[in-house]
C-alpha positions as CSV (number, residue, x, y, z in Angstrom):
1,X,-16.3,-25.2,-1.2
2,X,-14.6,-24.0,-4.2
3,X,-10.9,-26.1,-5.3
4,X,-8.3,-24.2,-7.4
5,X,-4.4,-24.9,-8.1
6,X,-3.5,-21.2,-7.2
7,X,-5.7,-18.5,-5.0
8,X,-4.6,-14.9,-5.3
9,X,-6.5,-12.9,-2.9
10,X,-6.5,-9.2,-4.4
11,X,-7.1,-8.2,-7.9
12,X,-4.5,-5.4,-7.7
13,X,-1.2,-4.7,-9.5
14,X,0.6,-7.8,-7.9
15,X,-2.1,-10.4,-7.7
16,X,-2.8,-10.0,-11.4
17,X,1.0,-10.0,-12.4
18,X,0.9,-13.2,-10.6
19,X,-2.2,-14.6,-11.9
20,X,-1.0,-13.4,-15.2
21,X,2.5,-16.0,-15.0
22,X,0.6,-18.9,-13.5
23,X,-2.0,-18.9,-16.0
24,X,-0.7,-21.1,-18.9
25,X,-0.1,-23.8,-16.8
26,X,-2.4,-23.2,-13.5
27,X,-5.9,-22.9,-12.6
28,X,-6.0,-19.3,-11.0
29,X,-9.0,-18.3,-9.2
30,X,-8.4,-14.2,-7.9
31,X,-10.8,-13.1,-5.1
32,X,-11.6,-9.0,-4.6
33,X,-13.2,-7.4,-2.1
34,X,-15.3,-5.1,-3.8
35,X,-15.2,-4.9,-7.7
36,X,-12.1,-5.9,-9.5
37,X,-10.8,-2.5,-9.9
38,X,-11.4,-0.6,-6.8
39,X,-8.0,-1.5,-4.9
40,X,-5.0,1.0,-4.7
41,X,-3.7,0.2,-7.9
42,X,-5.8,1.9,-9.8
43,X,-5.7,5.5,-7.1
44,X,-2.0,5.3,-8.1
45,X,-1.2,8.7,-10.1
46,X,2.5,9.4,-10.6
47,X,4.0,6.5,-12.6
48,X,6.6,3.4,-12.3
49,X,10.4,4.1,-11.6
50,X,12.7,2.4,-14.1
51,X,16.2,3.7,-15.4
52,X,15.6,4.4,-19.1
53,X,17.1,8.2,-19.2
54,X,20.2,8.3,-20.9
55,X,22.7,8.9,-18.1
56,X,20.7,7.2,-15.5
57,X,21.8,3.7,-13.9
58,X,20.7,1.1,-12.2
59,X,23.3,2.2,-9.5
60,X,22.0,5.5,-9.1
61,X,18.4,4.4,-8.6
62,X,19.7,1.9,-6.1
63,X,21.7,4.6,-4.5
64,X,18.4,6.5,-4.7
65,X,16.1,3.9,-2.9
66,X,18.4,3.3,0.1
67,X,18.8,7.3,0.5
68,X,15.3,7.8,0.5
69,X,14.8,4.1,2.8
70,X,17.4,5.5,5.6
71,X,19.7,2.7,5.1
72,X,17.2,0.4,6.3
73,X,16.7,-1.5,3.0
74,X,18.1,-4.8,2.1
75,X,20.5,-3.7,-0.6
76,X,20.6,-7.0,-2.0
77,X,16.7,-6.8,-2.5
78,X,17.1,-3.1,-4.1
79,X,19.2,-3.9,-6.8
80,X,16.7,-7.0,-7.6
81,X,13.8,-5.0,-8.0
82,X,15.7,-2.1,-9.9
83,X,17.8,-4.0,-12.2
84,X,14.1,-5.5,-13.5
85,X,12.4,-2.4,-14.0
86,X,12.9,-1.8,-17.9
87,X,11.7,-5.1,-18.6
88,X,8.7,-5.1,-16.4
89,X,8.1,-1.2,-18.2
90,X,8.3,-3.5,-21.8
91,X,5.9,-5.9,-20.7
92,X,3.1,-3.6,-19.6
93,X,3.6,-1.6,-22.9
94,X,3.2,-5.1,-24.8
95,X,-0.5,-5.4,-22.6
96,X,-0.8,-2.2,-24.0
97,X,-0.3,0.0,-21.4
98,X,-0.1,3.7,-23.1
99,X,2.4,5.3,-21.8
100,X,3.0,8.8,-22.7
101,X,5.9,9.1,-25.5
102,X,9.2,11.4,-25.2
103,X,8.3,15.0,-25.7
104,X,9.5,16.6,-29.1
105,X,9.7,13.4,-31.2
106,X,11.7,12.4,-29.1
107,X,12.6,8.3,-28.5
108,X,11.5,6.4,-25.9
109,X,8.9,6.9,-23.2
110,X,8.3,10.6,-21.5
111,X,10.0,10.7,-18.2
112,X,9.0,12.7,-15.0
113,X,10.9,13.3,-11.9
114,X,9.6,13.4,-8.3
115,X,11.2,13.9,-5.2
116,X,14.2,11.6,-3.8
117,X,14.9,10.7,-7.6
118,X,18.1,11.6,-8.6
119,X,16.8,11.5,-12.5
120,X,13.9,11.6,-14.7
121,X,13.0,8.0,-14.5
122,X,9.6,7.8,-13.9
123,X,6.9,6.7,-16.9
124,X,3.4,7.2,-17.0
125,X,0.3,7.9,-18.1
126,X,-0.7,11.3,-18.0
127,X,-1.3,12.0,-14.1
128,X,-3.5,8.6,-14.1
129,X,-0.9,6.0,-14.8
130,X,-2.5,3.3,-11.9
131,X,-5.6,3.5,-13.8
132,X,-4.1,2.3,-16.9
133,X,-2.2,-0.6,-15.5
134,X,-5.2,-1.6,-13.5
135,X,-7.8,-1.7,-17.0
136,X,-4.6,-3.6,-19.2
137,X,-4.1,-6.3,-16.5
138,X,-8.1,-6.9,-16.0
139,X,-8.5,-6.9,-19.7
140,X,-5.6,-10.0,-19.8
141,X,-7.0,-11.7,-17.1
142,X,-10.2,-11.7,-18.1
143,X,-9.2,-13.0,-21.4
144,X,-7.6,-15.9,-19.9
145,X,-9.2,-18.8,-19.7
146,X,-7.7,-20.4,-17.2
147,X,-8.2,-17.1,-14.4
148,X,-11.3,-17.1,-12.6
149,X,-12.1,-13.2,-11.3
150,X,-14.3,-13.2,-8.4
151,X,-15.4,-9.9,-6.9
152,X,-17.1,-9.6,-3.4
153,X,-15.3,-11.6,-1.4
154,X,-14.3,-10.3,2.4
155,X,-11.2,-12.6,3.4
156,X,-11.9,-13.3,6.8
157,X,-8.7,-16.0,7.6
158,X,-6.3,-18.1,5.9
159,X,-6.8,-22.3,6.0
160,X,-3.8,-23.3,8.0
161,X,-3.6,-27.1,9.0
162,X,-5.5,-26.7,12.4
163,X,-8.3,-26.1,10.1
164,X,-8.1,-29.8,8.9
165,X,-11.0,-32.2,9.7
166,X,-8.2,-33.6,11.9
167,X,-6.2,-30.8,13.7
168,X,-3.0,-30.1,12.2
169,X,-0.6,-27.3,13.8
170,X,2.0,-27.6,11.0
171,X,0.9,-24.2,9.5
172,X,0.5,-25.2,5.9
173,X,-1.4,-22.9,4.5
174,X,-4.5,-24.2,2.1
175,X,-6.4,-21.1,1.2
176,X,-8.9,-18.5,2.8
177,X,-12.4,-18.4,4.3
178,X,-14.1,-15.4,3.0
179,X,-17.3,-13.8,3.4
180,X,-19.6,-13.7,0.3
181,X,-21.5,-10.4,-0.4
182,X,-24.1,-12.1,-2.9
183,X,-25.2,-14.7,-0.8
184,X,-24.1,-13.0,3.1
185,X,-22.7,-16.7,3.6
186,X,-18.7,-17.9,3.9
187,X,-17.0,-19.8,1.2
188,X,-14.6,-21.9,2.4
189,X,-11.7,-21.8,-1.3
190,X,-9.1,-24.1,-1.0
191,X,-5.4,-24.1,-3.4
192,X,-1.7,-25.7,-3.5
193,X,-0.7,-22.2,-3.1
194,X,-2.3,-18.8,-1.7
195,X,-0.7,-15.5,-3.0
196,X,-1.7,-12.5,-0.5
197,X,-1.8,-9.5,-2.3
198,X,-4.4,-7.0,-0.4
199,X,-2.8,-4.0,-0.1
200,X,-1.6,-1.9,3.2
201,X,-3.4,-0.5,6.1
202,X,-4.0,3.1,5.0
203,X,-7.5,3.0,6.4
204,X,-6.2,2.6,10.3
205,X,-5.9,6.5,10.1
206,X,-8.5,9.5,9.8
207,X,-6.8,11.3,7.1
208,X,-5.7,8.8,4.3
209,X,-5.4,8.7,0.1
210,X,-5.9,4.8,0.0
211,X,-9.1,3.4,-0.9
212,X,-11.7,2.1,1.2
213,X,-11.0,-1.1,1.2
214,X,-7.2,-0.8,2.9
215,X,-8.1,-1.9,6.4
216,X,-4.9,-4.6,6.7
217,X,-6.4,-7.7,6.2
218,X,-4.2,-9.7,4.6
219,X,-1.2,-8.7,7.0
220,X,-3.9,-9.2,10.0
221,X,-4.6,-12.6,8.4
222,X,-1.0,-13.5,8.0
223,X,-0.3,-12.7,11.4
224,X,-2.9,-14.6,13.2
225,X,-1.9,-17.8,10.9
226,X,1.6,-16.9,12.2
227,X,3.8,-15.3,9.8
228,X,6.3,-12.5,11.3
229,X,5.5,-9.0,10.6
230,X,8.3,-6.5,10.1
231,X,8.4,-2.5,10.1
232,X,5.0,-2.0,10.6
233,X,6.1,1.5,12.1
234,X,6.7,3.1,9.1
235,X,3.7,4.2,7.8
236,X,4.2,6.7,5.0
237,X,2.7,10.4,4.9
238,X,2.0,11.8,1.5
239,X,2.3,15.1,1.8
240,X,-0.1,16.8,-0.6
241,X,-3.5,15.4,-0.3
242,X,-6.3,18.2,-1.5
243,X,-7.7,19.7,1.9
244,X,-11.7,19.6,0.7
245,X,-14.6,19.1,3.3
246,X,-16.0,16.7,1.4
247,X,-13.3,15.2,-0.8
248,X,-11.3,13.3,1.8
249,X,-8.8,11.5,0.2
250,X,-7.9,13.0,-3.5
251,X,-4.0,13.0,-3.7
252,X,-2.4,15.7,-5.6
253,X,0.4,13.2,-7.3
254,X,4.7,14.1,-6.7
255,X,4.6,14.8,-10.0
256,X,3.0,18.2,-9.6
257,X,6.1,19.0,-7.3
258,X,8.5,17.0,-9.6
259,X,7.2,19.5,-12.7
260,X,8.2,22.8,-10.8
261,X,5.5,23.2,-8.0
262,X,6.1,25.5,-5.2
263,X,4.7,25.1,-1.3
264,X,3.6,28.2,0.0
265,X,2.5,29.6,3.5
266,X,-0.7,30.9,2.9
267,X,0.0,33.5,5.9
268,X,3.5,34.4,5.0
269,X,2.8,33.9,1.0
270,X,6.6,32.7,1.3
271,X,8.4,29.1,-0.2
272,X,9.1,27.4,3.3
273,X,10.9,24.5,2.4
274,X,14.4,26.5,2.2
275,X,13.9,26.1,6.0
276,X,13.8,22.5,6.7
277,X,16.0,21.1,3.3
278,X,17.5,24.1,1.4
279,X,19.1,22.1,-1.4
280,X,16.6,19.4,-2.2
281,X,13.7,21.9,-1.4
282,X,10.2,20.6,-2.9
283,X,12.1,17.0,-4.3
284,X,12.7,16.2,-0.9
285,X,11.5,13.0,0.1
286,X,8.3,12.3,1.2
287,X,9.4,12.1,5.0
288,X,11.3,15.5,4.8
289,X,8.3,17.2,2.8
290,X,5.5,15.7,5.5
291,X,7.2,16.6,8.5
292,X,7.8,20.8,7.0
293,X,4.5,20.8,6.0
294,X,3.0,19.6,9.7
295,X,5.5,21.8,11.4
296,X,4.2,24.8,9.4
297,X,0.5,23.8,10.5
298,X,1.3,23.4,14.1
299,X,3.4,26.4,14.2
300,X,1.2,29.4,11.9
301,X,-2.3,27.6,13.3
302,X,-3.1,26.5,9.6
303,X,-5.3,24.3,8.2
304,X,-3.2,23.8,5.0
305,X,-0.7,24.9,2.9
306,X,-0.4,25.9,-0.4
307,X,1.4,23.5,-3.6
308,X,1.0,26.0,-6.4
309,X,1.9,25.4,-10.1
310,X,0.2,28.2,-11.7
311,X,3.5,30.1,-12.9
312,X,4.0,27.0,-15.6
313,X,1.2,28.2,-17.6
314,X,-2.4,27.1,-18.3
315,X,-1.4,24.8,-21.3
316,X,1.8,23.1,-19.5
317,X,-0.7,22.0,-16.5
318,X,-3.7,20.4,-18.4
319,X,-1.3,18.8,-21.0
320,X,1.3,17.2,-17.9
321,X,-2.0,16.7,-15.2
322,X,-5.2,16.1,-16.7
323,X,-7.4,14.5,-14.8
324,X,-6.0,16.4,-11.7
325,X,-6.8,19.6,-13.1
326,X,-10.6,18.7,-14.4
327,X,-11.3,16.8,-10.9
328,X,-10.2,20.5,-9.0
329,X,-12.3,22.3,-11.9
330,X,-15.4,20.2,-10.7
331,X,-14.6,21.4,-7.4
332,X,-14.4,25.1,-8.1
333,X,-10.4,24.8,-8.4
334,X,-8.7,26.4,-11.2
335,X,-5.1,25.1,-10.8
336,X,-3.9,26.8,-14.0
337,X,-4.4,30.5,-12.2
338,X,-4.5,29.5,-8.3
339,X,-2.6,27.6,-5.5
340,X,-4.0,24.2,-4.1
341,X,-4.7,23.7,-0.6
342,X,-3.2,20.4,0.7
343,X,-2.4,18.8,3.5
344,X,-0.7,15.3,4.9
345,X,-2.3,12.2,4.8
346,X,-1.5,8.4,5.1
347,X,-0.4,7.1,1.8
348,X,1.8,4.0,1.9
349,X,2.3,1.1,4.7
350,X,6.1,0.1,3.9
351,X,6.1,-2.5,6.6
352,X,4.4,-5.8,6.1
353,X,4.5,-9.8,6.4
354,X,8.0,-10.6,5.9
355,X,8.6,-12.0,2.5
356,X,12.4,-13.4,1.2
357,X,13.1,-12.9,-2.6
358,X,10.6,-15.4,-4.1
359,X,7.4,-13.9,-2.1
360,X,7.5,-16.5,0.3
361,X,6.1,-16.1,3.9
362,X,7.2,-17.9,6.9
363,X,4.1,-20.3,6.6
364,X,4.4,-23.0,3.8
365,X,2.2,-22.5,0.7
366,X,1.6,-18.8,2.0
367,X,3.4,-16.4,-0.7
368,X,3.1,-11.9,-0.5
369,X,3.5,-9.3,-3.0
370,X,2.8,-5.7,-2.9
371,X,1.7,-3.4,-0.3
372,X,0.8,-6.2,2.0
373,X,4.7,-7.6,2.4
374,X,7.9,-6.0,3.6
375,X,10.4,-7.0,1.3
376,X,13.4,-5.2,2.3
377,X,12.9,-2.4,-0.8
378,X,11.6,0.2,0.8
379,X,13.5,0.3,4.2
380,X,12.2,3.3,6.6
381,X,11.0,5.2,3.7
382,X,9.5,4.4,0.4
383,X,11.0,6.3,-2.7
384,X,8.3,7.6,-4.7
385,X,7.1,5.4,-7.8
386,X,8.7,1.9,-6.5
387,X,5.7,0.8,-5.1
388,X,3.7,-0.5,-8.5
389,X,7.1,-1.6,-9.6
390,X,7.4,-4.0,-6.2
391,X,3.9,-5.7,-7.5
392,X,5.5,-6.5,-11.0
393,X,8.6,-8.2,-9.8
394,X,7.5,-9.7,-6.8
395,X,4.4,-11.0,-8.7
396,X,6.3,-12.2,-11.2
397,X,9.0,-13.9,-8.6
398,X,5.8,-15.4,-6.6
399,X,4.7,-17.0,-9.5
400,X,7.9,-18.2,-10.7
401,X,8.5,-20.1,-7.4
402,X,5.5,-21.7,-7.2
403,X,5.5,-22.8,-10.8
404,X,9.4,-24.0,-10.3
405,X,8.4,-25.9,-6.5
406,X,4.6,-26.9,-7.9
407,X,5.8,-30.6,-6.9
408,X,6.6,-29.8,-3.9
409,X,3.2,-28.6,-2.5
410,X,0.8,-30.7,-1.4
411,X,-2.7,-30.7,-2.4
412,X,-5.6,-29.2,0.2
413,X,-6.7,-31.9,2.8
414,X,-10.2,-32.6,3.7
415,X,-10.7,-28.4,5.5
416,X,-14.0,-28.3,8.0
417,X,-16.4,-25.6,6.5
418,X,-17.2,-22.4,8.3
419,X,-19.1,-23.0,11.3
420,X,-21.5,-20.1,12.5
421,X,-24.5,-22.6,14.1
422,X,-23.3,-20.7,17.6
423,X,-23.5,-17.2,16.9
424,X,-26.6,-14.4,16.0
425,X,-27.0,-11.5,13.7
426,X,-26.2,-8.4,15.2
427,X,-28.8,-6.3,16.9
428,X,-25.6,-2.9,17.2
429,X,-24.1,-2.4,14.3
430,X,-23.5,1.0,15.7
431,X,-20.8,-0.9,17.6
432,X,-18.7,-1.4,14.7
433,X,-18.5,2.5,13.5
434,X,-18.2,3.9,16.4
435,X,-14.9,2.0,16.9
436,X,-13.9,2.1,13.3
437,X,-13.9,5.8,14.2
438,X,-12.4,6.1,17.1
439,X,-9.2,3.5,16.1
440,X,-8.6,6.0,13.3
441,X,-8.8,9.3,15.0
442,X,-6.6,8.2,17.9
443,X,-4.4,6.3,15.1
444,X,-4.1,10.2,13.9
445,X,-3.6,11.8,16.7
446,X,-1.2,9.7,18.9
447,X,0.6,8.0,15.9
448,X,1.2,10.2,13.1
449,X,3.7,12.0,11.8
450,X,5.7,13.5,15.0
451,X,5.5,10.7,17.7
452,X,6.0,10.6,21.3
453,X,6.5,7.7,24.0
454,X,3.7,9.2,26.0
455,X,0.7,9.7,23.0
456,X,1.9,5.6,21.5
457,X,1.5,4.5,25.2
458,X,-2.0,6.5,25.1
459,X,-2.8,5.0,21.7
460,X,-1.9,0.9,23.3
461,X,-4.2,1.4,25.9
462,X,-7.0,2.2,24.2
463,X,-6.2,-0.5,21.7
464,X,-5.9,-3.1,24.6
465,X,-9.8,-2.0,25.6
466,X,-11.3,-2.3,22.5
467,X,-9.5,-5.6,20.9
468,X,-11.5,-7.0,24.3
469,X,-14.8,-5.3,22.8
470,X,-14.4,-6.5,19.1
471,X,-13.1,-9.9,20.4
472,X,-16.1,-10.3,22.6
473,X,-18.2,-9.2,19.6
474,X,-17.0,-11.5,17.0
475,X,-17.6,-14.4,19.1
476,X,-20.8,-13.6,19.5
477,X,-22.4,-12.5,16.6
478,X,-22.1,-13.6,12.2
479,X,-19.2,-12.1,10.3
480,X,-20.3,-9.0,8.2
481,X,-17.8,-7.2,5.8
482,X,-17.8,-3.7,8.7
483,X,-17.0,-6.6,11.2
484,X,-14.1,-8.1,9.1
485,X,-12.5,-4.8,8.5
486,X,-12.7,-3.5,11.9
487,X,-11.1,-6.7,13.2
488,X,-8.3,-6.1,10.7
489,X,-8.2,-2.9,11.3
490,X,-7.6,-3.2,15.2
491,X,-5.0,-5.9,14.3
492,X,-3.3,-3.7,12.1
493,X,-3.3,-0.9,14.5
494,X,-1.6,-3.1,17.2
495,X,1.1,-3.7,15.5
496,X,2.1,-0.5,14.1
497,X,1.6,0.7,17.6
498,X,3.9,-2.2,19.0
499,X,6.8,-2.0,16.3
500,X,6.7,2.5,17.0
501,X,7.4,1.6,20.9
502,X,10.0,-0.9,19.9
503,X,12.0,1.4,17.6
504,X,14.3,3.4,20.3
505,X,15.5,6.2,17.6
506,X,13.7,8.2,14.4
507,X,14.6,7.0,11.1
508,X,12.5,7.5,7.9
509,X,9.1,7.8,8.4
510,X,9.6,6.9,12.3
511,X,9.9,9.9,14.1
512,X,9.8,10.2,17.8
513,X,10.1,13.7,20.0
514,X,11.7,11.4,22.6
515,X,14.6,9.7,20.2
516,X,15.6,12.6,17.9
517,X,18.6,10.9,16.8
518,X,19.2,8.1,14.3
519,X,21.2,4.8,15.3
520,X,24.6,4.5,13.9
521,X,23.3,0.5,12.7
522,X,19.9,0.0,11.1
523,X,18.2,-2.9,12.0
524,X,14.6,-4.0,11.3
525,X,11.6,-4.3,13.7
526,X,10.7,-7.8,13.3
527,X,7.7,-9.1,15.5
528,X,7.0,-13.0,15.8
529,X,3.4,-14.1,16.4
C-alpha cells in the first residue's frame, strides 16, 4: 500500500496544474498510465483561448463559448473560466512555456484564430502548443520535491468506504486500486483527496485523434463509485483528421482552417461549405464543419475531402505549421504545393462526471478536472482551444478547495488490499480484442455524427450482450491493462449510448435524423448511478 495527502490520477494538463498548487504544502503522488507524457495533452496542436487582442473581451469570448456550446453551457461557469484565461496564459509563460511572439515586432503574444472565435485569441506554440505545456509542467513537477510521478499505473476503481476493512456505504472516496505494469500486481494508493484527471473516451470509436490511452476510465470509475454523469452524448467530431492507411489518428489542427484553408470536393474541385454555412464558411464550428464534411462523403461516395492551404505560399505554411508540414513530408505529402486528404474523427468527449465550480464530484474527497468532468463550459459543443484552458482553471480551483477544506477531510481508514486468490490468468486474450473492436466499430457506425433512434437502439443491444461477456470475464480471470480498458471502454460506451436516447431533439454535437429540431429550453442530460 502506498499513503499520500493528495492522489492525482493523470499526469496531463490538469492533474499537473493541480499537483503543481498542492505541492508547497502537500504530499502529491500523480499516477500515469503509460509514461508521463503520452496523455492528450501533449496531441494538443492549436493553442489556448484567452482574450489578449486589443478589441477582444471577455464578453465576446463568453458570447463565443455559449454560441458554439448551443446554449447548453452554464453561463455562470463560462465567464469563470474566461475571465482567468490571461492569467493562466502568464503563468505558463513564467514555467517557460514559449509561446510564439506577435508578428512584426509586434507586443504581446502571436494570436491565431480558429473556427467559432469571434477574434484572434488563441496563443501557441508553433502548430505543437500541447507539447510545450506538457514538457514545462513535467519539468516543474519533477523538480518538486514534494510530487511523486509514477508511470504505469492502470486505475482499475476508486477506494470508496465499502472498501473499508469494515464495510462502509458512505461513499468517501480514499484513493484508487491500480494495476502495476512492472510488477503485473495491484497497488492498493490511499490519500485525503483523489483528483481524477484521465482524460475522455475518444477511444470508444474506430476513427479517433486521442491517444491510446482514452478508453474512459476515470468517468467509468466515477460512475461505478456513484458520481452522476452528465452529457455524455456529445461527443465531439474533429473534422480534419489526415485520411492515411496507416496513420490513423494525426489531426490536421483548426488552425490550418483559421490561417485561410479551403475544403474542397475532390470530385467537383469546388469550396462546399458555401452550402451548408455561407457566412461563417471554413470558421464554422466544429459541429457545422463535421456534419458538411460527412454529408459530402455520403452523398459524392468519397473517401475524403480535401483542406488545402497551398495558395498561402510555401514559406507562410512551414513558418505558421511546422511540425504538420514535416510529419505529411515523411509521408509523401507536400502541403506547401498540394491539398490534404482528411476526414472526421472523434476528438473531444464534452460530457463527463459532473463537477460544480471547485472540481468537486458528488462523492466526498472525489475532485475532476479536464476532459474527464462536465463542468458546464462546453455545453453541446466545445469551442475550439478551451479545452487545455478548462485543465488550468479547474486544476487550479481543485487544488484550491482542497487546500482551503484540508481540515475537513478525513484521513484513509484501514482499506482491505486487492484480493485476486479466486480468479486465473487468462487462457483468450483474443476475447478482449475482438470486443475492443467490435464496441468501436459499432460505436462508429450507429453513434456518430448523424444519429437515428433505430441505429442507438442497435448500438444498446449489442452493448447489453457483451457488458454480460466482459462481466462474466472479469470475474473470472486477473486484471490485465487490455482487460481494464475494455471494461472502461464498455462502461463508457453505455452511457453515451444511454444519454443519445434520452436527448429527444439535436443540439450541438447531438444530432438525430428522427429529432431535427432544437428545443426552445436547454437542459442537461444528467444520469444518476
Amino acid at each position: 500500500m502506498t499513503a499520500t495527502d493528495i492522489l492525482v490520477i493523470g499526469s496531463g494538463a490538469a492533474g499537473l496544474t493541480a499537483a503543481l498548487n498542492l505541492a508547497d504544502r502537500f504530499r502529491v503522488t500523480v499516477l500515469a498510465k503509460g509514461r508521463l507524457d503520452e496523455g492528450s495533452t501533449a496531441w494538443a496542436q492549436g493553442g489556448i483561448a484567452a482574450v489578449l487582442e486589443p478589441g477582444d473581451t471577455f464578453e465576446d469570448h463568453v458570447r463565443d463559448t455559449i454560441v458554439a456550446g448551443a446554449g447548453l453551457n452554464d453561463r455562470a461557469i463560462v465567464e469563470f473560466v474566461v475571465e482567468r484565461a490571461p492569467a493562466a496564459i502568464d503563468r505558463l509563460a513564467a514555467l517557460g512555456v514559449p509561446f510564439n511572439v506577435a508578428e512584426n515586432g509586434g507586443d504581446g503574444w502571436h494570436l491565431t484564430r480558429e473556427g467559432g472565435h469571434s477574434h484572434r485569441r488563441i496563443v501557441h506554440v508553433d502548430d505543437a502548443t500541447g507539447w510545450a505545456v506538457q514538457d514545462a509542467l513535467l519539468r516543474a513537477a519533477h523538480a518538486h520535491p514534494n510530487i511523486t510521478l509514477v508511470p504505469d499505473m492502470v486505475a482499475i476503481d476508486l477506494v470508496t468506504s465499502r472498501h473499508e476493512l469494515r464495510y462502509s456505504g458512505a461513499g468517501h472516496v480514499h484513493g484508487v486500486y491500480a494495476f502495476n505494469r512492472a510488477t503485473g500486481r495491484v497497488d492498493l494508493h490511499t490519500a485525503r483527496a483523489t483528483i481524477l484527471a484521465t482524460g475522455g473516451a475518444g477511444r470508444t470509436y474506430q476513427f479517433s485523434t486521442a491517444p491510446r490511452g482514452a478508453t474512459g476510465d476515470g468517468i467509468a470509475m466515477a460512475w461505478r463509485a456513484g458520481a452522476r454523469v452528465s452529457n455524455m452524448e456529445f461527443m465531439q467530431f474533429h473534422p480534419t483528421c489526415l485520411f492515411h492507411l496507416e496513420v490513423k489518428n494525426f489531426l490536421i489542427t483548426e488552425a490550418v482552417r483559421g490561417e485561410g484553408g479551403r475544403l474542397i470536393n475532390p470530385t467537383t474541385g469546388k469550396r462546399f461549405m458555401a452550402y451548408y454555412d455561407a457566412e461563417r464558411l471554413e470558421l464554422a464550428p466544429r459541429d457545422v464543419v463535421a456534419r458538411a464534411i460527412d454529408a459530402e462523403l455520403k452523398r459524392f461516395g468519397l473517401d475524403y475531402v480535401h483542406l488545402d492551404i497551398s495558395h498561402r505560399g510555401a514559406d507562410f505554411v512551414k513558418a505558421h505549421f511546422p511540425t504538420i508540414q514535416a510529419r505529411l513530408s515523411e509521408l509523401g505529402i507536400d502541403m506547401t504545393r498540394e491539398p490534404i486528404p482528411v476526414v472526421p474523427a472523434q476528438h473531444y468527449t464534452c460530457g463527463g462526471v459532473m463537477v460544480d465550480r471547485d472540481g468537486r464530484t458528488d462523492l466526498p474527497g472525489l475532485y475532476a478536472a479536464g476532459e474527464v468532468s462536465q463542468s458546464g463550459l462546453h455545453g453541446a459543443n466545445r469551442l475550439a482551444s478551451n479545452s487545455l484552458l478548462e485543465c488550468f482553471v479547474f486544476g487550479e480551483a481543485a487544488a484550491n478547495h482542497i487546500a482551503v477544506h484540508w481540515d475537513d477531510l478525513p484521513a484513509p481508514p484501514a482499506i482491505r488490499p486487492w484480493d485476486d486468490s479466486r480468479v486465473t490468468d487468462s487462457d483468450e486474450e483474443v476475447v478482449i480484442k475482438q470486443n475492443w473492436t467490435e464496441i468501436r466499430r459499432f460505436m462508429w457506425n450507429y453513434v456518430g455524427i448523424v444519429r437515428t433512434t433505430k441505429r442507438l437502439e442497435r448500438a444498446q443491444h449489442r452493448i447489453k450482450m457483451l457488458q454480460e461477456e466482459v462481466a462474466d470475464y472479469y470475474g473470472h480471470f486477473r486484471v490485465t491493462p487490455d482487460l481494464i480498458e475494455l471494461r472502461n471502454l464498455l462502461q463508457s460506451a453505455e452511457l453515451i449510448v444511454r444519454s443519445a436516447l434520452h436527448r429527444h431533439e439535436s443540439r450541438g454535437l447531438h444530432y438525430t435524423l428522427d429529432y431535427p429540431d432544437t428545443l426552445p429550453d436547454p437542459a442537461d442530460t444528467v444520469l444518476i448511478p
